[in-house]
N, C-alpha and C positions, 0 to 999 in steps of 0.2 A: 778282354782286350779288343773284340770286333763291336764291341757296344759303340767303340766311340767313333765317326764317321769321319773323323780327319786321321786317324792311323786306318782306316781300314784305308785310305783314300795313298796317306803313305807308301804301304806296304804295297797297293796294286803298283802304284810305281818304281817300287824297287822289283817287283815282277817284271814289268816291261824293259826295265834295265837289265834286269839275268837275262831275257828271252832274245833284246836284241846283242849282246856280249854271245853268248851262244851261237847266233847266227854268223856272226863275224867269224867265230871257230869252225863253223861248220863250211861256211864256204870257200875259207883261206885251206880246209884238210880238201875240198875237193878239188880247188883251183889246181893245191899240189901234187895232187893222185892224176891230175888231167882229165877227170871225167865231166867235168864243166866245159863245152866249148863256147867259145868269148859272146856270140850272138844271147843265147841265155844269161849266161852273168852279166853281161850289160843291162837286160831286161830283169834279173832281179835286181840287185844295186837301185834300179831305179825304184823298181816295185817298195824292197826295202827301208830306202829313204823315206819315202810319202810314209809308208806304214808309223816309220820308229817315232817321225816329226810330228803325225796327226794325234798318235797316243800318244807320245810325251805332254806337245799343249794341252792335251784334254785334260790330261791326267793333273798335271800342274793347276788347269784354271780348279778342276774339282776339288782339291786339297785348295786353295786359297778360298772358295765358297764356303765349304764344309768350317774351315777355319773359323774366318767370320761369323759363320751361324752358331756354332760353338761359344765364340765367345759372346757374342748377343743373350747364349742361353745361358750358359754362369750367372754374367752378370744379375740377368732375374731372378735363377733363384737363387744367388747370395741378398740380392734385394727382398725376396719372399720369406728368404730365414732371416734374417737381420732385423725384424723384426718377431719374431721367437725368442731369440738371444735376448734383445732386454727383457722379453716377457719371464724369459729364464734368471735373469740376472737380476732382476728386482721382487719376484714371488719371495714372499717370507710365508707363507705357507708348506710345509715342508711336503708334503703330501701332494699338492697342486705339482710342483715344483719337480718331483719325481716323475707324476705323469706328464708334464709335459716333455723334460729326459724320453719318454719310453716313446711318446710319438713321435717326437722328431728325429728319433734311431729307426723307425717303421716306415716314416715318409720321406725321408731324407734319399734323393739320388745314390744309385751306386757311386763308391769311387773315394775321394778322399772326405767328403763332407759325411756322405752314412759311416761309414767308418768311424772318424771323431765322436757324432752323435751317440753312434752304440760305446764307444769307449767311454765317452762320459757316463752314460745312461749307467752302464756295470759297476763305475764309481760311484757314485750318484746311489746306487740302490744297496751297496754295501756301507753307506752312511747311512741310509735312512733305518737300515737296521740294528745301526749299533746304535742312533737315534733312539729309535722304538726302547731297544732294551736297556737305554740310560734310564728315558722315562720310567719304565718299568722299576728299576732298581732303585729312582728317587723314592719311587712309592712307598717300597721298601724302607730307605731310609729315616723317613719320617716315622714309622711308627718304635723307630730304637730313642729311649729315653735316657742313655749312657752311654753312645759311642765311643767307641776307644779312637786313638788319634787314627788311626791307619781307614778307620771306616769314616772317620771326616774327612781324611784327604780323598777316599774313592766316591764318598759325595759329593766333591767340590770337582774333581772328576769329572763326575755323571752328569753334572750342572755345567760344566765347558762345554762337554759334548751336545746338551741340548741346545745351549745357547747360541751356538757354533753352527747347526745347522737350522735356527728358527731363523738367523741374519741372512739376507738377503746376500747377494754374490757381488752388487753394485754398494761399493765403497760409501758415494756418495747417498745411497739413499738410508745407510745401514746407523746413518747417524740420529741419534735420541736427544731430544730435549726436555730441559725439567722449564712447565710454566709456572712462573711465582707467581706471579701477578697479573690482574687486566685491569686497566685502568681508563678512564672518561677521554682523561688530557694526559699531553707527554710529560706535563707538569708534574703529577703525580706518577707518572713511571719512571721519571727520573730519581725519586725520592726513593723507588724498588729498585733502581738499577744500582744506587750508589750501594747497600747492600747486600746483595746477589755480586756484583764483583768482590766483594772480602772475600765470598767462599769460592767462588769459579770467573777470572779473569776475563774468560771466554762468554762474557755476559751482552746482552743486545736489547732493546726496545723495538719489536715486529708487532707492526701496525696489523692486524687483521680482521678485514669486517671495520666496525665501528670502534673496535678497541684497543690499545695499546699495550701490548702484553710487555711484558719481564722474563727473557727467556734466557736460562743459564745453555751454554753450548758445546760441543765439539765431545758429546759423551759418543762412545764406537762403541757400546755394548751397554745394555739394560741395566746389567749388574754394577758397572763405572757408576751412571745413573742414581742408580738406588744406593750407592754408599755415600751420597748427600744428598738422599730425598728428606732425609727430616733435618740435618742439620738447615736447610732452606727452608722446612717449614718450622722450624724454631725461630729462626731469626728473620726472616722475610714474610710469608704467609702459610698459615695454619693450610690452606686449601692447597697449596702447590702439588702439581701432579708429573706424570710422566709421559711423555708420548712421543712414536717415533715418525722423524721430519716427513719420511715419505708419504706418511697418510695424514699428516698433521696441515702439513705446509713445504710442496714439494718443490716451488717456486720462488724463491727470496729475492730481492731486489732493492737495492739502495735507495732509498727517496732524502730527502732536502732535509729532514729532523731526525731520521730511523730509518730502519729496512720495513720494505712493505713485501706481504705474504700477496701471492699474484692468487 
């Protein structure tokens, strides 16, 4: 509680508040007892005043200081984690990912921001081990040559759970694309795009570098992905691959003929 310099700053003022409420008691039981004669009470009263008036303004300008510099200091380091946060929010590394949970619960200020941190990080580290031991369990899985239905559905399972935390935490980067094609001219990508929309609507021509690719869109998970990797390379191209936007083409932007990868 005294960590933070505008309650400390508070709190002395509600002291000077008790001490001079006190005083007023104390002088009002002696005025009544008559052992105060007027010459002294007039001389404290004044003493008094000066006192309660000099520490009050102090006390006040110090809490509106403290105040201020306070919020000067959040702001930075919400500015100084705020970039952690996407570093956190885009790692598809799981492992990366965890460590960085652990340091920014270690580095992070007392108060409500370390708190969060370590709350996450605890979450954060009790997936990464049910993580670990899906993987493990796939391993397992592969080498049964007759699973019964109950040990496919705990594959498909184990295969959620890894996929689930290999996806990055940002929505937007978490998205996959299948490339069908690259092409010279948009001429010829058009003739890939009329195809690739029969199988996925969500289809576009991304100019990238010198080439115009064919690229089916809007897959939120590998596995969505891969249940029309070959039906596109059956009917569009043999080569058609997989790859996710964030490391692919993090950057997309409209141009005059197609979107262009920045």
């Amino acid at each position: 509680m005294l960590s933070n310099t505008g309650t400390v700053s508070f709190y002395l003022y509600l002291f000077f508040i008790v001490i001079g409420l006190l005083s007023i008691f104390i002088v009002y039981y002696l005025i009544k007892k008559g052992t105060l004669d007027p010459d002294k009470l007039e001389k404290f009263l004044v003493y008094f005043k000066w006192v309660i008036i000099t520490l009050a303004i102090s006390t006040v300008t110090l809490i509106i200081t403290d105040l201020f510099k306070e919020r000067d200091q959040d702001i930075k380091e919400l500015e100084y984690f705020d970039k952690y946060v996407n570093d956190v929010k885009n790692e598809d590394r799981p492992l990366v990912r965890l460590q960085l949970a652990k340091y920014l619960s270690i580095v992070a200020p007392s108060g409500e921001m370390k708190k969060s941190w370590t709350n996450y990080y605890d979450t954060i580290k009790k997936e990464y081990d049910d993580y670990v031991e899906a993987q493990n369990n796939l391993k397992k899985d592969s080498a049964i040559t007759n699973p019964t239905p109950q040990q496919i559905k705990q594959t498909d399972e184990n295969k959620r759970k890894v996929e689930l935390f290999e996806t990055p935490l940002s929505s937007n980067n978490a998205e996959w694309f299948i490339i069908a094609a690259g092409n010279n001219d948009i001429g010829g990508a058009n003739i890939n795009l009329d195809k690739a929309i029969k199988i996925n609507h969500n289809s576009s021509i991304i100019k990238k570098g010198g080439s115009y690719r064919t690229v089916l869109m809007g897959y939120f998970s590998k596995t969505e992905a891969e249940s029309q990797l070959e039906k596109v390379r059956d009917e569009v191209n043999p080569m058609s691959y997989i790859v996710r936007k964030a490391t692919w083409c993090n950057t997309i932007e409209r141009g005059d003929d197609c979107l262009i990868c920045k």
